[in-house]
C-alpha positions in Angstrom: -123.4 -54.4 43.9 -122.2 -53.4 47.8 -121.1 -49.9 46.7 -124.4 -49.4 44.4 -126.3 -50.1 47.6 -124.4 -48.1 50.1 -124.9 -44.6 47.3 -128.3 -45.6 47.6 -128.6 -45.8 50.7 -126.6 -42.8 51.8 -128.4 -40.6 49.2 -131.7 -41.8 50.1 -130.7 -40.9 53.8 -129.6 -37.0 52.5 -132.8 -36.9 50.6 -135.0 -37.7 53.5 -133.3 -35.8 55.7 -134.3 -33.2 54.2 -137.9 -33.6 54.1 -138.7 -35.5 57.3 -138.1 -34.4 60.9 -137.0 -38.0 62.3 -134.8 -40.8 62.8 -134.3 -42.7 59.4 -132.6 -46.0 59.1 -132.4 -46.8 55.2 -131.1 -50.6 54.6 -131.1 -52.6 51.4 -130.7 -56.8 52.1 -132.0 -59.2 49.8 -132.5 -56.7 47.1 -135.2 -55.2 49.7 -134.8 -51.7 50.6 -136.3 -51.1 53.9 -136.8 -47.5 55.1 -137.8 -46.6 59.3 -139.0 -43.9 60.0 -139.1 -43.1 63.8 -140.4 -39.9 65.6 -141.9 -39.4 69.2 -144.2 -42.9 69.5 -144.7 -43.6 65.9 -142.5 -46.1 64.0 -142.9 -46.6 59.8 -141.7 -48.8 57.7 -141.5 -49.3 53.8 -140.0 -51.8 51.8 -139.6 -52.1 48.3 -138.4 -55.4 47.0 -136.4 -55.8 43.6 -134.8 -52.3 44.0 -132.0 -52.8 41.7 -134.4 -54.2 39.2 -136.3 -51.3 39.8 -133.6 -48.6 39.7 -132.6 -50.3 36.4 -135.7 -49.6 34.5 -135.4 -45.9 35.6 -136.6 -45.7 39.2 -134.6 -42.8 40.8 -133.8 -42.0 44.5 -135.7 -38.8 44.4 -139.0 -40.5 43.4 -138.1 -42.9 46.0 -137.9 -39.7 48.5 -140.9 -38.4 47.0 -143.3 -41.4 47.5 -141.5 -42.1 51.7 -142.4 -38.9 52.1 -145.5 -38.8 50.8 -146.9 -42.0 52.4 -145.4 -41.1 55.7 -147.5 -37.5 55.6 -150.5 -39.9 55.2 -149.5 -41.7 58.2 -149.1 -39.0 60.0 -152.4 -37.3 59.0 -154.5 -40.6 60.0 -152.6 -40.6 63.6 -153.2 -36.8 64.3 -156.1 -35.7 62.9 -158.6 -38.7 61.9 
């Protein structure tokens, strides 16, 4: 279950590289992944519990990417410009 975690992890990292201009620190403990996001003065965090449950019935590491990024954008949009 180690070496699932640590492809998960790395990809996830690749995949939000990517898309995000910041520091990322992806971890998965406790079947928890846990995603930080830091840039400048803002720090995020997500964490999805049950991940390999998750990944099991079809959850992939791009939608993963797709809904970081998508929530962090949010954050973003809210600290800037509301």
């Amino acid at each position: 279950m180690a070496e699932m975690y640590k492809i998960v992890t790395d990809f996830l990292f690749e995949e939000l590289k990517r898309r995000i201009n910041a520091g990322i620190f992806c971890d998965i403990s406790s079947d928890t992944l846990t995603v930080r996001l830091i840039n400048d003065s803002i720090t995020w965090e997500c964490s999805i519990p049950e991940i390999s449950k998750m990944m099991a019935m079809g959850l992939t590491v791009n939608r993963i990417a797709d809904k970081i990024t998508n929530e962090y954008k949010k954050e973003i949009m809210k600290r800037y410009f509301y």
